[in-house]
N, C-alpha and C positions, 0 to 999 in steps of 0.2 A: 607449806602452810605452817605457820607459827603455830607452838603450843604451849605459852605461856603458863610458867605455873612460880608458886610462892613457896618455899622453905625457910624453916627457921635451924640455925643448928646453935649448940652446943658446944663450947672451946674452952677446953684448958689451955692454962699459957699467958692465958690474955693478961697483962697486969697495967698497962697503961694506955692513953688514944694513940701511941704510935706504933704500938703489936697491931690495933684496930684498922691504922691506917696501912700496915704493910698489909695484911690478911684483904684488904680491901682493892688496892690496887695490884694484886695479884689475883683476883678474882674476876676482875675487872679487864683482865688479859685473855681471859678464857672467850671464846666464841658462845655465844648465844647468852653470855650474862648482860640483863639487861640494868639489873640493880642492885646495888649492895648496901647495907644499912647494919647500925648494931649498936651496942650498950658494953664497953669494956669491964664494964664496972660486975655487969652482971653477966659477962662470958657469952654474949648472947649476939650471934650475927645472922641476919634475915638477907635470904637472897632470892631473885625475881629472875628466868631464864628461860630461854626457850626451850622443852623438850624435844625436842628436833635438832638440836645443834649442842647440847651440854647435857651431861646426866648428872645427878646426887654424886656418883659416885667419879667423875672428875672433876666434881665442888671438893670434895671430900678429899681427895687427893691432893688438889693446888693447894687446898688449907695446909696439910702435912707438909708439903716441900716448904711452904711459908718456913715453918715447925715449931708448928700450934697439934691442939691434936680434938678431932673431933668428940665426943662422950655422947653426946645425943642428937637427932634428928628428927624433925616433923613440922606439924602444920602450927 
C-alpha cells in the first residue's frame, strides 16, 4: 500500500536550473519518488514519495552523491 507523503528540503550548492536539473533527475532515479519540483534561486527542492519504497533519508543521500548538500528539511 502506498504512502505517499510531501517534503520540502533545503540545498546549498544550488547556483543555477542546471544544479536543479541534475538534483532532479537523480532523484527521479530513486524508487518510490513520485515528484520533484523546486526554485534554485531560493535553494529550495520539494519532493513527493512513497514511504513504503523511499525514506528522507535516501532523498537525502542521492541529493549528497549529486554534491549538493542538504541544511534543512520539512513540511
Amino acid at each position: 500500500m502506498e504512502k505517499n507523503k510531501a517534503v520540502a528540503f533545503s540545498i546549498s550548492g544550488m547556483h543555477c536550473n542546471s544544479c536543479l536539473m541534475l538534483i532532479k533527475m537523480g532523484l527521479q532515479e530513486l524508487e518510490g519518488v513520485k515528484e520533484v519540483s523546486g526554485n534554485w534561486e531560493k535553494g529550495k527542492v520539494q519532493v513527493a514519495f512513497d514511504e513504503s519504497k523511499a525514506s528522507i533519508k535516501d532523498i537525502m543521500k542521492k541529493i549528497e552523491q549529486e554534491g549538493y548538500k542538504v541544511v534543512e528539511y520539512g513540511k
